[in-house]
Structures are given as structure tokens and as C-alpha cells.
DRENDRENTOR-55963 format. One record per residue (C-alpha): residue number from 1; residue in one letter; chain; x, y, z. Coordinates in steps of 0.05 Angstrom, whole numbers. Example, Ala and Ser with C-alpha at 12.3 -4.5 7.8 and 13.67 -1.06 7.14 Angstrom:
# DRENDRENTOR-55963
     i   aa   ch       xx       yy       zz
     1    a    A      246      -90      156
     2    s    A      273      -21      143
# end
This chain:
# DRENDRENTOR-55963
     i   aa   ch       xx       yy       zz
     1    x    A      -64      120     -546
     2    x    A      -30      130     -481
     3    x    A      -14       74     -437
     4    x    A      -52      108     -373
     5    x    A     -113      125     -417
     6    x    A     -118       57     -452
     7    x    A     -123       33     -368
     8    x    A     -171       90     -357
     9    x    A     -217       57     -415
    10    x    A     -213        6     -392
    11    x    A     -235       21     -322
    12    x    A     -293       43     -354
    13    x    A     -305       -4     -396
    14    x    A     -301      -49     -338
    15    x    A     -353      -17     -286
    16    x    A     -402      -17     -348
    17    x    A     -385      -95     -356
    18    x    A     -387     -108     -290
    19    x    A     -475      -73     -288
    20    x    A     -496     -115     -354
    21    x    A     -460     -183     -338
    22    x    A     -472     -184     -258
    23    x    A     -455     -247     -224
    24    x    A     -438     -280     -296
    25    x    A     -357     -265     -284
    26    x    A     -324     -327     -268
    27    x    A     -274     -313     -327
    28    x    A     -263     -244     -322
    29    x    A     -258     -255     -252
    30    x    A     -192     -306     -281
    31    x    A     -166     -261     -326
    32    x    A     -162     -211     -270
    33    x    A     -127     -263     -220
    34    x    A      -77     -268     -269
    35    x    A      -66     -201     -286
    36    x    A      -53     -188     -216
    37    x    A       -5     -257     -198
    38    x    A       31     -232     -272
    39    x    A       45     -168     -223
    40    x    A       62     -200     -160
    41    x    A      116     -247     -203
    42    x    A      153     -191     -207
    43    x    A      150     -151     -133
    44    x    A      203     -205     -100
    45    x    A      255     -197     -142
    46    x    A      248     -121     -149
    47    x    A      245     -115      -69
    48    x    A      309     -143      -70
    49    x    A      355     -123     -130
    50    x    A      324      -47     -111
    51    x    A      335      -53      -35
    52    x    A      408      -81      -45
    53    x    A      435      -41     -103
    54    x    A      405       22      -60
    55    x    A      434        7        0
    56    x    A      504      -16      -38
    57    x    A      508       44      -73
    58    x    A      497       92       -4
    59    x    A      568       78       11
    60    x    A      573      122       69
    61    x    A      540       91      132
    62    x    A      519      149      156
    63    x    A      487      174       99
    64    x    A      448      107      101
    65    x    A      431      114      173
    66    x    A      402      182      161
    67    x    A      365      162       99
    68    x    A      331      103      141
    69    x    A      318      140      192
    70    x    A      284      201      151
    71    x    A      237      149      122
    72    x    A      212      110      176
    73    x    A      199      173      219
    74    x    A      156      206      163
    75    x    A      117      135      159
    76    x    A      107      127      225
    77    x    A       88      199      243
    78    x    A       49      194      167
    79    x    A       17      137      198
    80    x    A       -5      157      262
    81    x    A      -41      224      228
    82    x    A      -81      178      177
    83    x    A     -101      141      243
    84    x    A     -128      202      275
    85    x    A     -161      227      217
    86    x    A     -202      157      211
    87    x    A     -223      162      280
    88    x    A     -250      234      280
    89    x    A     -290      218      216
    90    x    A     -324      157      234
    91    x    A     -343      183      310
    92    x    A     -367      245      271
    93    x    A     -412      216      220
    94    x    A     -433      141      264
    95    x    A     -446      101      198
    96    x    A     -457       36      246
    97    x    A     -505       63      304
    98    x    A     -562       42      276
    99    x    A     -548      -29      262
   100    x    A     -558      -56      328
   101    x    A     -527     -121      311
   102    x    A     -521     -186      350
   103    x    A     -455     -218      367
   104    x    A     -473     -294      347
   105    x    A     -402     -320      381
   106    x    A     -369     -278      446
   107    x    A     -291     -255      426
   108    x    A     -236     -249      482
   109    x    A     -234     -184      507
   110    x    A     -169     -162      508
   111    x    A     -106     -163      468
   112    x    A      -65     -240      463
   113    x    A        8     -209      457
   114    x    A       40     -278      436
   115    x    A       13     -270      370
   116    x    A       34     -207      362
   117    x    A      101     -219      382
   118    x    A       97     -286      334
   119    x    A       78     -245      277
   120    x    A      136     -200      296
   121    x    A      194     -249      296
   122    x    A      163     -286      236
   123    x    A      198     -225      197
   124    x    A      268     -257      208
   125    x    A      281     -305      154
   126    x    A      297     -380      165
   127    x    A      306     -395       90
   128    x    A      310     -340       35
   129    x    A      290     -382      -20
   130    x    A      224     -392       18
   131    x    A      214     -334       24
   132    x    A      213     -319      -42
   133    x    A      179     -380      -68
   134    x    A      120     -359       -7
   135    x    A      120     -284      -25
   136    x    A      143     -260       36
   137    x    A      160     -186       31
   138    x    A      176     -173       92
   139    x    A      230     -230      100
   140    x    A      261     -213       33
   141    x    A      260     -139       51
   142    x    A      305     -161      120
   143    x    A      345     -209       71
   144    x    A      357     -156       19
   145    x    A      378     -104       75
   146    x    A      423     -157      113
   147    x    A      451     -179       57
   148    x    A      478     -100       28
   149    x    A      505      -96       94
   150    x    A      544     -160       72
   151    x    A      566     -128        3
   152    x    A      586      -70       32
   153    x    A      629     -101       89
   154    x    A      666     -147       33
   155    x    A      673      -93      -17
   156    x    A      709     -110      -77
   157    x    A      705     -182      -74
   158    x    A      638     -172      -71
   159    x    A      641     -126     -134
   160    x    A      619     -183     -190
   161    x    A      557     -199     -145
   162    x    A      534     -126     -137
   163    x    A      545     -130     -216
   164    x    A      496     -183     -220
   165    x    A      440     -153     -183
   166    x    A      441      -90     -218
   167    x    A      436     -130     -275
   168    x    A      377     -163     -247
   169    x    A      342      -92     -226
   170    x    A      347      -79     -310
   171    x    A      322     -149     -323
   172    x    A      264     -139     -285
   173    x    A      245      -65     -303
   174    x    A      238      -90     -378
   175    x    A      197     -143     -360
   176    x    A      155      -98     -324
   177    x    A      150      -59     -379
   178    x    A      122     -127     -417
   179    x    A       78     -141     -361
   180    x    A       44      -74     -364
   181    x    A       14      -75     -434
   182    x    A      -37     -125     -412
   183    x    A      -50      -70     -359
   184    x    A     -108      -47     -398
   185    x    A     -142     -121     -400
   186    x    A     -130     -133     -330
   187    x    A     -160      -74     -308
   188    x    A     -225      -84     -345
   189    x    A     -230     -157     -313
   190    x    A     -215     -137     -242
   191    x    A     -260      -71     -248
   192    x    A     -326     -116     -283
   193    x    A     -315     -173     -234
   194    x    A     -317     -127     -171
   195    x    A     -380      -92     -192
   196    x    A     -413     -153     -229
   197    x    A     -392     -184     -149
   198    x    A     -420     -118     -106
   199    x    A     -472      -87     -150
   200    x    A     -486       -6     -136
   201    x    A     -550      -26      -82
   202    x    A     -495      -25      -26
   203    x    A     -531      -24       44
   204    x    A     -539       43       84
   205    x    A     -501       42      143
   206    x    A     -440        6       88
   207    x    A     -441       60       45
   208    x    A     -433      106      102
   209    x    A     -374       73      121
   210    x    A     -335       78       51
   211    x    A     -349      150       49
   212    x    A     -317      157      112
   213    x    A     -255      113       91
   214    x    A     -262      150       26
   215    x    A     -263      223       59
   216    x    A     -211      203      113
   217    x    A     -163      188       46
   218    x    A     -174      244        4
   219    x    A     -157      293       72
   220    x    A      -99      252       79
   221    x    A      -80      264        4
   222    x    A      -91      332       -7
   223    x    A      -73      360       56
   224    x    A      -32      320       92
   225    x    A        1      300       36
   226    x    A        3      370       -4
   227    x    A       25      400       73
   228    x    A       88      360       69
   229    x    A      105      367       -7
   230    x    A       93      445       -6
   231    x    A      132      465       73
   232    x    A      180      395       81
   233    x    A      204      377       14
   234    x    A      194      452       -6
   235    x    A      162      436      -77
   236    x    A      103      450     -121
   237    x    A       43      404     -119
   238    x    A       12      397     -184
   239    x    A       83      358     -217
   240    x    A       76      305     -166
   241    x    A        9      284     -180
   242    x    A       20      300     -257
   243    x    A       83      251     -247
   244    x    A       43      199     -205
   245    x    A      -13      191     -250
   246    x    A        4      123     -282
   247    x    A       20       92     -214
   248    x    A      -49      124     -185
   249    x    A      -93       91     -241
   250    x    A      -47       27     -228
   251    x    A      -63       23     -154
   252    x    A     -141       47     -154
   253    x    A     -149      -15     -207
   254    x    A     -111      -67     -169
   255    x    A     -116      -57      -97
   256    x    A      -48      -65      -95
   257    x    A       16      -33      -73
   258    x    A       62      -87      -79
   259    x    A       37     -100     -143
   260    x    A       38      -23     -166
   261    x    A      110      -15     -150
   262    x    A      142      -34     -208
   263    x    A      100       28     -241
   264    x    A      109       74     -181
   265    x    A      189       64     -187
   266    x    A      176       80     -251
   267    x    A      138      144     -238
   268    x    A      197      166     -191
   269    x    A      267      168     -232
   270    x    A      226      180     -307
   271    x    A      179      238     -281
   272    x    A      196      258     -211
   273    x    A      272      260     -222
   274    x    A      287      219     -163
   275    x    A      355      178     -159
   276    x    A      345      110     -178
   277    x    A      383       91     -103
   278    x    A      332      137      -63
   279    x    A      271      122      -95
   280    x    A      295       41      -98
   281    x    A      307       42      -31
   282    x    A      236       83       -1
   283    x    A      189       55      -48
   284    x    A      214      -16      -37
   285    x    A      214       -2       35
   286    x    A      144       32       44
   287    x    A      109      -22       -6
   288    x    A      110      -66       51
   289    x    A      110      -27      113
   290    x    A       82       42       97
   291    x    A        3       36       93
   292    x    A      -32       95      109
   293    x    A      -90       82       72
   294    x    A      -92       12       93
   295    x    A      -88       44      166
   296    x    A     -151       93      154
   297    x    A     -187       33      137
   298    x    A     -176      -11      197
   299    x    A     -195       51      244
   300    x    A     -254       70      210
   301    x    A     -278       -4      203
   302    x    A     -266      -29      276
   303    x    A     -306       34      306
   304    x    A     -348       21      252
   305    x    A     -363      -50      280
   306    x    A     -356      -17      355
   307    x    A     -424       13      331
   308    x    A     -460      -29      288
   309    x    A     -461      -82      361
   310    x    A     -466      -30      408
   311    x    A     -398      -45      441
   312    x    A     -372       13      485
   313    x    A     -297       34      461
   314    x    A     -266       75      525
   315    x    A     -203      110      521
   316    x    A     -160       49      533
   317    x    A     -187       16      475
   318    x    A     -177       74      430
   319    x    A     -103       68      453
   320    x    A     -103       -7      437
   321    x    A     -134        6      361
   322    x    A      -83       60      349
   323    x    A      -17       16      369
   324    x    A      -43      -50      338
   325    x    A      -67      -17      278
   326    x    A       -2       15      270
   327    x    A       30      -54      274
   328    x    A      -17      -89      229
   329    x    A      -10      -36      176
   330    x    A       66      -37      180
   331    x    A       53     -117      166
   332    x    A        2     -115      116
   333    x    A       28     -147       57
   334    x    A       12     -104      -11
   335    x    A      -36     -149      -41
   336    x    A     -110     -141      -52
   337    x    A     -158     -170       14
   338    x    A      -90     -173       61
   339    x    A     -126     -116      111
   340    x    A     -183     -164      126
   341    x    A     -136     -205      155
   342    x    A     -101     -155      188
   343    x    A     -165     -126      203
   344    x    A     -175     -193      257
   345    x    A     -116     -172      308
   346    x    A     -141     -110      311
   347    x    A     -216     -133      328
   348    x    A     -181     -183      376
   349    x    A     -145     -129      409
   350    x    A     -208      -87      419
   351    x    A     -249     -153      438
   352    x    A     -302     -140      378
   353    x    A     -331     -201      355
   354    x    A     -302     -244      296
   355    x    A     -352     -252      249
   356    x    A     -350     -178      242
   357    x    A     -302     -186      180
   358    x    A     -349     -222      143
   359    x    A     -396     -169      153
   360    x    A     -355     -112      116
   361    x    A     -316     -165       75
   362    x    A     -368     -125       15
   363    x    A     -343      -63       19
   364    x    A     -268      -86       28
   365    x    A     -258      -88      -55
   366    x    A     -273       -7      -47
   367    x    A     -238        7        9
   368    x    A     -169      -28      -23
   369    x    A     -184       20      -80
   370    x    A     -179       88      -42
   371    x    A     -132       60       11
   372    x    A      -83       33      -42
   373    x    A      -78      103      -77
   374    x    A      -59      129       -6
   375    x    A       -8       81        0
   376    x    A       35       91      -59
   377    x    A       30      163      -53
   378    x    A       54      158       12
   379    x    A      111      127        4
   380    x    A      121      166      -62
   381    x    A      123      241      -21
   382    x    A      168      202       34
   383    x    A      215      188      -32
   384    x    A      201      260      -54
   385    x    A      221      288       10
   386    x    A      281      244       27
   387    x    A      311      260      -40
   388    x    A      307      338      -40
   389    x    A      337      336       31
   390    x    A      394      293        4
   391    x    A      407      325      -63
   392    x    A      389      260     -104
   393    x    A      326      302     -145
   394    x    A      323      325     -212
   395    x    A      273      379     -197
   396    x    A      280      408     -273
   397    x    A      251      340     -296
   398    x    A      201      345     -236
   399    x    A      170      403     -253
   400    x    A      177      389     -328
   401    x    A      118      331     -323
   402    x    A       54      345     -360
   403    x    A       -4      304     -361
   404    x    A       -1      279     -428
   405    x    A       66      236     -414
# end
């Protein structure tokens, strides 16, 4: 059996755990913990042998400044469109109105821009090692990119540690490859523990609000998404997803980008025939600071709370939500339950009241699910579309994927 269909069965298997067992899932709920810290072991030190051997290998500074700034325009303008699309759903369909909930503590009304400028500078690393040992994407990702620059400038003296690296960025693609045959178990664990946790007897105005998130995603997948495959990158559609399959099924299970990277790198050189430098350099880049699905969730959610307490949201406040939730998805680290905390400086920002996370915190499992899947394909049409307009894509092996690989 296939290694995507043994994680498919065991999705299944899972959700049909998860309806007999219930509550009973302390150990599953374990098993899937470490399923998912097995994953995040390895994101650090892929980050930064990917990051570093891409950057090293772009020898031409200019190349490398136009590859950088190709990606971060196409996440920020990808971004800003998932945003909008949030918004217009949840005004359309009002999932909260009829809540008429009672703030129990007042929040500050307006936005405290020392924290956002704290959580800004806290992306410049004091020590490395820490950053590592704390999991710190982010820092390593401005320590991997600071120190390429470094490797480049000293060239061949720097040749043995380059070497090293790239024999790190081996190391940890076969362990990867280790990793990911407990895939199948981990899934099962995580998928029984969530529904065992949640149950299927969500409550109205809840449900609502995930088919909004849940709509918002699949327009930003198959249209936004398919828009800028077919008319930017200039290819066909159906050998993306085809190609993408294993790292969707990967990312839908875990609610993680971060931890799905390892699988979406994968899913770029074997079946989308991007270079190894190009799709090193945008994956590892966007795991951390490309979010789009993570961004349709924060929108939906904080208008979502807007309604369910009858809080007015005027123009300015619209502006506000769209600028700190661009921010906070740029900084929300890959990792299942990270947008609930991002989701508090955007509530802040808008003055909504606090406790307001705890409120949704049931629905958050399912919105990492279809956010997460937005995410990594994403960044995986950003790496599509930055390769074909530098030359770095195999597009006989793209179009060569079927769905049985």
C-alpha cells in the first residue's frame, strides 16, 4: 500500500475512533503529541541547511535579490486576497449575530503598538543555539539567511562548511523519510483525539463559522490559487495537486506547516520538478511567514466575535484587522493552536474582548485543518511560480505525476 493511502486509512480509521471512544483518548491523544514533536525535531535543522545551501548556491546577488523579492510580493499580495475573501464571507453569511453575547471583562480599545514592535525585533537573534533549542523559526530563518550571506562573502574558505551543511540537508531528508512511516499511526491518534475532544454536535452559530473559514479556503485554492498557476506560472493545474497530494493529506492531519515541510520539499523536487535551491529556499521561507489560510481564519474569527457581542467594526477597524492580521500571520509559527495566540493581537487591535478565544478555541482543531492545506499550497504555487520564471523547473517531470505515485 501506498504511503499517502495507508495516512488516508488512517484518517478514517481515526474519525471512526475518535465517535466510539469519545473523551476516553488520553493515550491516543500521546501518541499523537509525539507524532507531531517527532515532526517538529526535524523543521529547525531543515530551515536552516535548506535556507543556507539555497541561498549559497544562488551565487549571483542579483539573481537572489530577484528571487526574494518574487516571493515575498506573491505572499504578501497572496495574503492580502485571502484576507479579503474572509471578510466578504463572514459579513455575507453573519454566523455570530445571533449570539448576543456578554463581554464578562472590558478590553482596551485600540491597538498597544509596543508589542507589536516587541514581537517584531524579537525576530533578530541574540543566541542561535537558543533558538534552536526554543524552536524559533523565525530567528533561525534570519540566522540561516545572515549566515549564506557570510558563506558567500568568504567563498572558498568557506567551501568545507557549505560541504557540511549540504551534508546535513541529506542527513535530514533520510530521517524524514524514517519519521514518516509512523505517519499513518500518528494520523489516526491526532484525527480520534480531535473528534473523541469536539464530537459532531458542534453549536450553530460555530458551525457557521467553519464553513465560512472552510469556503473562504477552498475559493482561495481553486481560484486564486488555480488563477496564478494557469496565467502567472503559465502551467496546467491538475499535476500540481496530483504532485501535492502527500503534503495535502500531511497538513489536513497535522495542522501543521512547519511540520508538513519536510513532505512538501519533498513533493517539490520528486513530483513538481522544482530545483532543490528554489524550492529549499520558498518553502523554508513561506513555512514560517506565508499563512494564508492561517490569515482567512483570523478575519473570519474576529468579525465573527465582532458579531456574536454586538461590537460595531467601522471602517477604521477593518483597516486595523487587515494590517495586524497580516502581521500576525507572517509571525505565526507552523505548529498546531499557534493562531489562537496570534488570534489575541488581533482582538486587542480591534478592542474585542479577551475571553473571546476561549469561546472558538472548539472549532480551532478544524480551522488548523483547512487553513494548514492553504498554507502549504501557498507557498508551494509561490515555489511553482518562482521556478518557471527562473528556469529552475522540470516541467516534463511536472506534468508526468499521476495520482498513484
Amino acid at each position: 500500500m501506498k504511503p499517502w493511502l495507508k495516512i488516508l486509512v488512517g484518517l478514517v480509521l481515526g474519525v471512526i475512533a475518535g465517535l466510539v471512544l469519545r473523551r476516553q483518548v488520553e493515550l491516543l491523544s500521546l501518541v499523537g503529541k509525539a507524532f507531531i514533536d517527532l515532526l517538529k525535531m526535524l523543521v529547525g535543522l531543515i530551515v536552516f541547511s535548506s535556507l543556507v545551501t539555497g541561498m549559497c548556491h544562488i551565487n549571483d546577488p542579483k539573481k537572489l535579490g530577484r528571487i526574494g523579492t518574487r516571493t515575498l510580493i506573491f505572499y504578501v499580495i497572496t495574503t492580502m486576497i485571502a484576507i479579503g475573501v474572509g471578510l466578504i464571507i463572514v459579513y455575507t453569511v453573519r454566523p455570530g449575530a445571533t449570539l448576543h453575547l456578554v463581554a464578562k471583562t472590558s478590553s482596551e480599545n485600540g491597538h498597544n503598538a509596543t508589542t507589536l514592535i516587541d514581537f517584531i525585533f524579537s525576530i533578530v537573534p541574540s543566541n542561535p543555539f537558543e533558538s534552536f533549542a526554543k524552536g524559533n523559526i523565525l530567528q533561525i530563518i534570519v540566522f540561516a539567511i545572515l549566515f549564506a550571506f557570510a558563506i558567500t562573502l568568504a567563498k572558498e574558505r568557506a567551501r568545507p562548511i557549505l560541504n557540511t551543511i549540504e551534508s546535513l540537508g541529506d542527513i535530514m531528508a533520510q530521517l524524514t523519510h524514517i519519521v514518516m512511516r509512523f505517519a499513518p499511526y500518528g494520523v489516526f491518534a491526532l484525527m480520534a483525539t480531535s473528534v473523541g475532544a469536539i464530537g459532531l454536535k458542534a453549536i450553530f452559530p460555530l458551525f457557521w463559522a467553519i464553513v465560512c473559514i472552510f469556503s473562504a479556503c477552498v475559493i482561495q485554492i481553486f481560484c486564486v490559487f488555480v488563477v496564478a498557476l494557469r496565467f502567472l506560472a503559465r502551467v496546467k493545474i491538475a499535476p500540481f495537486f496530483r504532485g501535492m497530494k502527500d503534503a495535502i493529506i500531511v497538513a489536513f492531519t497535522t495542522s501543521s506547516s512547519s511540520a508538513t515541510l519536510p513532505v512538501s520539499l519533498r513533493c517539490a523536487t520528486d513530483h513538481l520538478g522544482l530545483s532543490a535551491d528554489i524550492s529549499g529556499f520558498v518553502l523554508s521561507l513561506g513555512s514560517t511567514i506565508n499563512m494564508n489560510g492561517t490569515a482567512i481564519g483570523q478575519a473570519v474569527l474576529s468579525i465573527f466575535i465582532a458579531q456574536a457581542y454586538g461590537i460595531e467594526v467601522t471602517f477604521v477597524n477593518i483597516l486595523v484587522l487587515v494590517f495586524t492580521t497580516l502581521i500576525s500571520a507572517v509571525g505565526t509559527a507552523g505548529i498546531p493552536g499557534s493562531g489562537l495566540l496570534m488570534l489575541s493581537i488581533v482582538l486587542k487591535a480591534m478592542g474585542l474582548p479577551d475571553e473571546a478565544i476561549l469561546f472558538v478555541a472548539g472549532i480551532d482543531r478544524f480551522r488548523d485543518m483547512f487553513g494548514t492545506v492553504v498554507n502549504i499550497l501557498g507557498d508551494a504555487v509561490t515555489a511553482v511560480y518562482v521556478a518557471k520564471k527562473e528556469g529552475q523547473m522540470d516541467e516534463e517531470k511536472y506534468h508526468a505525476t499521476t495520482w498513484i505515485e
